[in-house]
C-alpha positions in Angstrom: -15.8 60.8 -0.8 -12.6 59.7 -2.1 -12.8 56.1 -0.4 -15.9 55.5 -1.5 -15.2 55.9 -5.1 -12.3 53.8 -4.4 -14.2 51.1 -2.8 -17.0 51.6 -6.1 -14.2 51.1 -8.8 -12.9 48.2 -7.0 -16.0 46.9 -7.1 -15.5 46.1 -10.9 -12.6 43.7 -10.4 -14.1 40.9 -10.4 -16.3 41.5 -13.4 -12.7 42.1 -14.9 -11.3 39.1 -13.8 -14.3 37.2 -14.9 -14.4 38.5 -18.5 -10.7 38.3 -18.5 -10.7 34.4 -17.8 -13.1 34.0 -20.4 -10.9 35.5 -23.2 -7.3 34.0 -22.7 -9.5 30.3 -22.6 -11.2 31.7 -25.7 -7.5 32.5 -27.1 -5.8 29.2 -25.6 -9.0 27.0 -27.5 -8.5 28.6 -31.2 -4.8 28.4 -30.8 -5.7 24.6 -29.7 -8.1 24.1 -32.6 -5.4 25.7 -35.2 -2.8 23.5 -33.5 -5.5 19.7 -33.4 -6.7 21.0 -37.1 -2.9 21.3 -38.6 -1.6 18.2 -37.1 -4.4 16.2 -37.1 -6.5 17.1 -40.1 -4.3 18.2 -42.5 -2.7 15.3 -44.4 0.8 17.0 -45.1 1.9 19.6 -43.0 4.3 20.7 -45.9 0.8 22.4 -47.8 0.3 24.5 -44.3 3.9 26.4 -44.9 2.7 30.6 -44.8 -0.5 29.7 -43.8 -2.4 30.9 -40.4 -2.3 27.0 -39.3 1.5 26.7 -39.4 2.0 29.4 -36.7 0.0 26.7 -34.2 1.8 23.2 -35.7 5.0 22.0 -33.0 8.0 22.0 -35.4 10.5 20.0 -33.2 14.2 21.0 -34.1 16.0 18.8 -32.6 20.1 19.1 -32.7 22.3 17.3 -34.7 23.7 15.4 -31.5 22.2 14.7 -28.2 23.5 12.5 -25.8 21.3 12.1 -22.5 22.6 12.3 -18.8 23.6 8.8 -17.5 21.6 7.3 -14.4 24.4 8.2 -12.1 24.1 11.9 -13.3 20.6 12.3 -13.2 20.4 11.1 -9.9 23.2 13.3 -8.1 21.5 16.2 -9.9 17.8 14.9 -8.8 19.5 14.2 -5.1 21.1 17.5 -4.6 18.3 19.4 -5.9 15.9 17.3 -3.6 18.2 17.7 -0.8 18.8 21.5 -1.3 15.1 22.4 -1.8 13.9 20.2 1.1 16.5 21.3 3.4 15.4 25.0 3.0 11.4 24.1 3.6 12.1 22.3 6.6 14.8 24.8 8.0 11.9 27.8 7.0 9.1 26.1 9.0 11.3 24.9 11.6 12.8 28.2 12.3 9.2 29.6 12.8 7.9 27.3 14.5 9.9 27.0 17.1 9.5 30.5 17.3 6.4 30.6 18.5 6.1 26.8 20.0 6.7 28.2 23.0 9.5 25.7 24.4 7.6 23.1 22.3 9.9 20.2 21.5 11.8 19.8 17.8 9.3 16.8 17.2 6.2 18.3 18.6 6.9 21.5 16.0 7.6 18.7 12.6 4.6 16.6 13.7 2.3 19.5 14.3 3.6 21.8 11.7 3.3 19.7 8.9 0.4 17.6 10.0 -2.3 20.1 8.5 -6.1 19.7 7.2 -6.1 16.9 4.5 -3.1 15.3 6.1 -5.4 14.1 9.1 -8.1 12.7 6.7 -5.4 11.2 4.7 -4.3 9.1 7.6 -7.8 8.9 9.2 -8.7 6.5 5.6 -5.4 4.6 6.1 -6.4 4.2 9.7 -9.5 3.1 9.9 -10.6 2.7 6.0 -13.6 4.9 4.5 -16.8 4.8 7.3 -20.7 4.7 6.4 -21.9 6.1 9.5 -20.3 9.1 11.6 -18.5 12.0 11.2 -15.6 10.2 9.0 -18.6 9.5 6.6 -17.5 12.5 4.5 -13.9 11.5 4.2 -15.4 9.0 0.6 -14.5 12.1 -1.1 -10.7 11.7 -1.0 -9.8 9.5 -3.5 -8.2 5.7 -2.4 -4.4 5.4 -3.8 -2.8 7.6 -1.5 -4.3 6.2 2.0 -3.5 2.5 0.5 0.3 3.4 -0.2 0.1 4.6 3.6 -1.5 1.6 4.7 1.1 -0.8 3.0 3.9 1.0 4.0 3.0 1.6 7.7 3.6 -2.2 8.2 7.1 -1.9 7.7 8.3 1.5 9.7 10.5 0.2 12.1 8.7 0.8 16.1 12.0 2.7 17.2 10.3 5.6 15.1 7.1 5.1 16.2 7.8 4.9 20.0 9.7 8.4 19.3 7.1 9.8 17.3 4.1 8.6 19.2 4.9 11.3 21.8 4.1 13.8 19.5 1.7 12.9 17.3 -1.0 10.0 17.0 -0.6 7.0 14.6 3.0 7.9 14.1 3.9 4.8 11.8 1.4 6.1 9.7 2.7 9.6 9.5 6.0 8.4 9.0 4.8 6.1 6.2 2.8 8.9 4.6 6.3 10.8 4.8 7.8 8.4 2.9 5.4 7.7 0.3 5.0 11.1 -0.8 8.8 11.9 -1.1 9.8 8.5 -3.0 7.6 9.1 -5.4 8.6 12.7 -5.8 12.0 11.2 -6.7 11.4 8.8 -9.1 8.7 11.7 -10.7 11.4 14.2 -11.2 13.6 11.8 -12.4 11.1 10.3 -15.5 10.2 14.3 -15.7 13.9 15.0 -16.5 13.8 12.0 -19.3 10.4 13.0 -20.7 12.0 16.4 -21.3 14.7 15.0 -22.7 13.2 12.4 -25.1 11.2 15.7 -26.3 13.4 18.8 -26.7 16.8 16.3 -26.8 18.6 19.2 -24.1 19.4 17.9 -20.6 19.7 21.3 -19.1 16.4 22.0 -20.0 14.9 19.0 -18.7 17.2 19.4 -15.3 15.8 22.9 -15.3 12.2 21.2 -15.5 12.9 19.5 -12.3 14.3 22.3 -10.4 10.9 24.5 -11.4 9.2 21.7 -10.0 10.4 21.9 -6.6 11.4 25.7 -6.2 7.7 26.4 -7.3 6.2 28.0 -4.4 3.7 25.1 -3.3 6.2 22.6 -3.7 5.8 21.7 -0.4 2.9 20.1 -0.9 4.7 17.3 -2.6 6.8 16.2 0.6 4.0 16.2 3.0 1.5 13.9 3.6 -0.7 15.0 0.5 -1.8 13.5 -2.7 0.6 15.7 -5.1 4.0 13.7 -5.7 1.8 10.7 -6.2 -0.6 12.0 -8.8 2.2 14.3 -10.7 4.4 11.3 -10.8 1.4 9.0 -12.2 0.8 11.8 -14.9 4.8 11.7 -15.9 5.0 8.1 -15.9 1.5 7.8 -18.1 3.0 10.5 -20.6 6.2 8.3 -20.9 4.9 5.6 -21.6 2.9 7.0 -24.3 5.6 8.8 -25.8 7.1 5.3 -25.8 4.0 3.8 -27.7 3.9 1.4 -24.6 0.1 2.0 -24.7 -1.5 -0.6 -21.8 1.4 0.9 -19.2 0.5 4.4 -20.2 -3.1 3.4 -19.2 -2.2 1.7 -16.2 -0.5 4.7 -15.0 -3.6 6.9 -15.8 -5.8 4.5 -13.8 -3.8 4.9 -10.7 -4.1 8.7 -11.1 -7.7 8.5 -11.9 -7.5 6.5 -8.1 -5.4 9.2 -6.9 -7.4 12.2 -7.6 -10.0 12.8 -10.7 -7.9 14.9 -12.8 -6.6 11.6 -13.4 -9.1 10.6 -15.6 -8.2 13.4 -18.3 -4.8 11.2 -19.1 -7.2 9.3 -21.3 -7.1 12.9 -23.8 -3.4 12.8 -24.3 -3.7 8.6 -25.0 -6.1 9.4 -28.1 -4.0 11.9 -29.2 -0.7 9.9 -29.3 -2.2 7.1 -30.9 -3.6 9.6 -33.6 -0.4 10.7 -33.9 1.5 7.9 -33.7 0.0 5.4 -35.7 -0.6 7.9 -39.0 -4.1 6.9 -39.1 -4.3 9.1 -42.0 -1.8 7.3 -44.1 -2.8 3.7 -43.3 -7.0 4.4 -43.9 -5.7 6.2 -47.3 -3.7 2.8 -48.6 -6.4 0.5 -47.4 -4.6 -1.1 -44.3 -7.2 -1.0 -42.1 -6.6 -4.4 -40.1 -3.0 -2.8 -39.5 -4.6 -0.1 -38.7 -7.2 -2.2 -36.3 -4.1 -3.9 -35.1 -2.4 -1.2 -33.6 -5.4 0.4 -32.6 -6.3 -2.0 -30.0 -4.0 -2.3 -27.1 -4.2 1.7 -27.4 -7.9 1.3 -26.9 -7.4 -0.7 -23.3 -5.2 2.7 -22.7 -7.9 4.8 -23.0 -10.5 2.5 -20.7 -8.4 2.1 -18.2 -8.5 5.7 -16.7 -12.0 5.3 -17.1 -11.7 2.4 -15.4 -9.9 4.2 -12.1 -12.9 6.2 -11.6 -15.3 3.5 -12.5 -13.1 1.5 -9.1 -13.7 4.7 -7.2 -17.3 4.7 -8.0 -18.0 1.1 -6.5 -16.1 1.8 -3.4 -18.8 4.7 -2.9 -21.3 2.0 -3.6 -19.8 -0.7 -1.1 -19.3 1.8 1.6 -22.8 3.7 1.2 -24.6 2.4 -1.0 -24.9 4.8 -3.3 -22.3 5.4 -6.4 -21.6 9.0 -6.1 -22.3 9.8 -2.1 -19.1 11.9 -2.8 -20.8 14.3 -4.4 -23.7 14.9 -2.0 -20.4 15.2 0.7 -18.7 17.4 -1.3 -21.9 19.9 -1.3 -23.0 18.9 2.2 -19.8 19.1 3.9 -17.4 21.1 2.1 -20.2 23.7 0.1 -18.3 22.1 -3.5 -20.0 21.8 -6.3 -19.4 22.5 -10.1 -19.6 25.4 -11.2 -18.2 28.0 -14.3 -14.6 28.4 -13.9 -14.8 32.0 -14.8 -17.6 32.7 -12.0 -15.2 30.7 -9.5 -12.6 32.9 -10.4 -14.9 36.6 -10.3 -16.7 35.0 -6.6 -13.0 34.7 -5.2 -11.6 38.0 -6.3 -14.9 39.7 -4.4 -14.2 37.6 -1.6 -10.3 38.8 -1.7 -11.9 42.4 -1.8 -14.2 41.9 1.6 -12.4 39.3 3.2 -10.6 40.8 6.4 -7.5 38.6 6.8 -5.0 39.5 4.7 -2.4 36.5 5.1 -5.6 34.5 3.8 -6.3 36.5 0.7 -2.3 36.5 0.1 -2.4 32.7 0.8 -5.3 31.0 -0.5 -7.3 34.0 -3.3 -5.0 35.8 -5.1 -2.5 33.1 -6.2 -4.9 31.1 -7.5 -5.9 33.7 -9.5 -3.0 35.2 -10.5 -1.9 30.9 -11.5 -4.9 30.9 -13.5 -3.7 33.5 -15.9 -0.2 32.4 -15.8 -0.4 28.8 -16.6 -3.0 29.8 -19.8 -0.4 32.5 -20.9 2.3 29.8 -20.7 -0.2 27.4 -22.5 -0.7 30.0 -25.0 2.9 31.0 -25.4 3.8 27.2 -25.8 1.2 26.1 -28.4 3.6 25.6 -31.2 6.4 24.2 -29.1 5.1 21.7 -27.5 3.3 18.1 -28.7 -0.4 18.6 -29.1 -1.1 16.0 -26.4 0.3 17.8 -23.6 -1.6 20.9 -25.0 -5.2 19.5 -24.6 -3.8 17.8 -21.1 -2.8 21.5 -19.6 -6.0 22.7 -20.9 -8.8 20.2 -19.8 -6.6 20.2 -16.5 -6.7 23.7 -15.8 -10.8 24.0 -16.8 -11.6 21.5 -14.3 -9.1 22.3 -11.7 -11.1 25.5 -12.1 -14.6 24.5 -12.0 -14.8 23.7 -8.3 -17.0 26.1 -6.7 -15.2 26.2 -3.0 -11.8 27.1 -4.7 -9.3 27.3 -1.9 -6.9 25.2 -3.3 -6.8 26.6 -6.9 -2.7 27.2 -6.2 -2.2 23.4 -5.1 -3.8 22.3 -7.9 -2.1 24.3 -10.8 1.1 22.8 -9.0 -0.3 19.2 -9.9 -0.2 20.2 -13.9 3.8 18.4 -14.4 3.6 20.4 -17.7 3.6 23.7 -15.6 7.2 22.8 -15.0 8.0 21.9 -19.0 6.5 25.6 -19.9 8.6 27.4 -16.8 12.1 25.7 -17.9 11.5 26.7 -21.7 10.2 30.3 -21.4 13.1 30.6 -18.7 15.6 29.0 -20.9 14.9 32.0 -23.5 15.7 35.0 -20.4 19.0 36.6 -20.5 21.1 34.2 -18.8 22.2 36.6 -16.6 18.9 37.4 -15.0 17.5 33.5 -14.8 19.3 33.7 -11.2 16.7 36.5 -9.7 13.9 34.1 -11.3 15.2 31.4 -9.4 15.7 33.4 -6.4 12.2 35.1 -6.5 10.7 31.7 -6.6 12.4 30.6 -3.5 11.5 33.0 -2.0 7.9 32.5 -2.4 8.3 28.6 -1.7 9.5 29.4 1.5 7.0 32.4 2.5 4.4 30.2 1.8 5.7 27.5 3.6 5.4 29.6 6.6 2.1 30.7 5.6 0.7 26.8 5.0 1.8 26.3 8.8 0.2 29.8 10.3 -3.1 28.0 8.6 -3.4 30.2 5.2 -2.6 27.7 2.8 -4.8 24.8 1.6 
């Protein structure tokens, strides 16, 4: 009688969950709308001092002196924190691997242990390009960028490698190449990450601190594998740069190679608007009458703002070439892999019953409940961070997190909250304000999940 009134109450968790989703989005927007309204709207923030609005404006305070890390430093930092974390993944999955290879050989266990799900399509497109007919027919849905890289860079990987490879795994130069691709890029993304924080909070611990959250979060394994992560997160970074520079064509650029990379790259066009607003004092020049300076300045950031549209515009044709039909993807998405668009909130409440009935409990601890227990994290941090960040990366996280959440077949809800780059701003700042004696168990706790969930991505119950 007990259990069944158990089984009964738990029943109600994911109408919780559901209702629960809806409110902190409902907080995070009117915290966003007091934040656009007092930084956009009003003409002098001076007027908004002890009103509600001024608790939602960013109030940078930078300190009287700031001088960033050189090159040289960032890099041995970026290196040895690289190094460190990747070291530890590969040591983690090795170890268990060979485990349970069963006399397998070292390169048999790296080939076959990191070589996972969309890894294979991945190099399936940079093999043989996207098919109309067949089986592969479905693979349209993965976005271009990454397969290309792979496809340029295979050229190059010297056939030592290959021949050694190839007895472990098929189209090893690609592998390899895929390797590469998605680790260079993870550099040079954590090193603009570490000079975006620093151009915006002036403190190069902080901004080193961003870096480290980025790989010590505990799906940062996705970005040295052959996946789409260090490419897109390292677009995102170099788009927000370039914006924050006013170097408003590159900035697009940038976008439009994430919009190729994956669709959450076409939201880069939000934070373009908003630093031009910004920026340029729209207010200030319409008020005196300049409007061909205003026109002026307005245009090259207008070309920012196409071009992401432009990525998925690219994407579109290449569905249209291949199948004729602009968006096959989406009839592959539904047809193949049951996706469609749905209501985040529902995605959320249909995986938390699912988590509840489901009878594999490495697969609810691996793929359901992080991604919800992400969801409410990153829009606590989001709400937390309103009034100390830039209101561009505020609408980014948002946008990024609704959509990330709107696909119905959410297994990879985790993998995608680790492609928000802000994620990693928020962690460093709300850590930077813990007793600095207890940031080390943070640290350490993170870790440890990076490396459980390593393990678990290579027993199968991580997507």
């Amino acid at each position: 009688m007990r259990e069944k009134k158990g089984l009964k109450n738990m029943e109600y968790l994911p109408i919780l969950v559901k209702w629960m989703a809806v409110l902190i989005v409902i907080v995070s927007a009117v915290f966003l709308l007091g934040k656009a309204a007092g930084e956009l709207i009003v003409p002098d923030r001076s007027y908004l001092k002890g009103t509600l609005l001024h608790r939602f404006v960013f109030k940078p305070n930078p300190p009287a002196a700031f001088k960033p890390l050189s090159p040289m430093q960032l890099w041995k930092r970026i290196i040895g924190l690289f190094l460190a974390t990747r070291l530890l993944i590969i040591g983690a999955s090795v170890s268990y691997a060979a485990a349970t290879a069963n006399g397998a050989g070292l390169g048999w266990i790296l080939g076959q242990w990191w070589f996972e799900y969309d890894s294979y399509h991945y190099i399936n497109i940079a093999t043989n390009g996207y098919q109309s007919t067949g089986e592969d027919q479905n693979l349209i849905v993965f976005y271009p960028l990454y397969p290309f890289l792979i496809k340029l860079l295979h050229y190059v990987i010297p056939d030592y490698y290959v021949t050694i490879m190839d007895t472990y795994i098929v189209n090893a130069d690609y592998y390899i190449a895929g390797l590469i691709v998605s680790n260079l890029f993870l550099l040079i993304g954590l090193y603009y990450l570490v000079r975006l924080v620093e151009l915006e909070w002036k403190d190069s611990e902080l901004a080193s601190s961003s870096a480290k959250y980025l790989l010590i979060f505990p799906i940062s394994f996705f970005f040295s594998i052959i996946y789409t992560e260090s490419v897109f997160v390292t677009l995102c970074i170099l788009s927000f740069y370039s914006m924050r520079k006013s170097r408003w064509l590159t900035a697009g650029l940038f976008a439009m190679l994430a919009a190729l990379t994956r669709n959450q790259g076409v939201l880069l066009a939000i934070p373009i608007v908003v630093e031009m607003a910004v920026q340029q004092d729209w207010r200030t020049l319409l008020r005196q009458g300049r409007i061909r300076a205003w026109l002026r300045g307005l245009f090259p950031g207008i070309l920012g703002v196409i071009l992401p549209v432009v990525g998925i515009f690219i994407y579109l044709l290449i569905n249209k070439l291949v199948s004729g039909d602009w968006f096959r993807f989406l009839f592959h998405q539904k047809d193949h892999w049951g996706q469609t668009f749905g209501f985040f909130a529902e995605n959320l409440a249909e995986h938390m019953r699912r988590a509840l009935t489901y009878n594999k409990p490495l697969f609810n601890v691996g793929v359901y409940l992080p991604q919800i227990i992400l969801f409410f994290i990153a829009f606590g941090l989001l709400i937390y961070m309103t009034n100390k960040i830039r209101l561009s990366y505020a609408l980014y996280s948002f946008s990024y997190l609704i959509i990330s959440y709107s696909a119905s077949a959410l297994l990879s809800g985790a993998r995608y909250v680790g492609g928000m780059f802000t994620l990693y701003l928020f962690l460093a700042y709300v850590v930077s304000r813990v007793n600095s004696n207890q940031r080390p168990y943070i640290d350490w706790i993170l870790l440890f999940f990076l490396l459980f969930f390593t393990v678990v991505f290579g027993l199968n119950y991580v997507f």
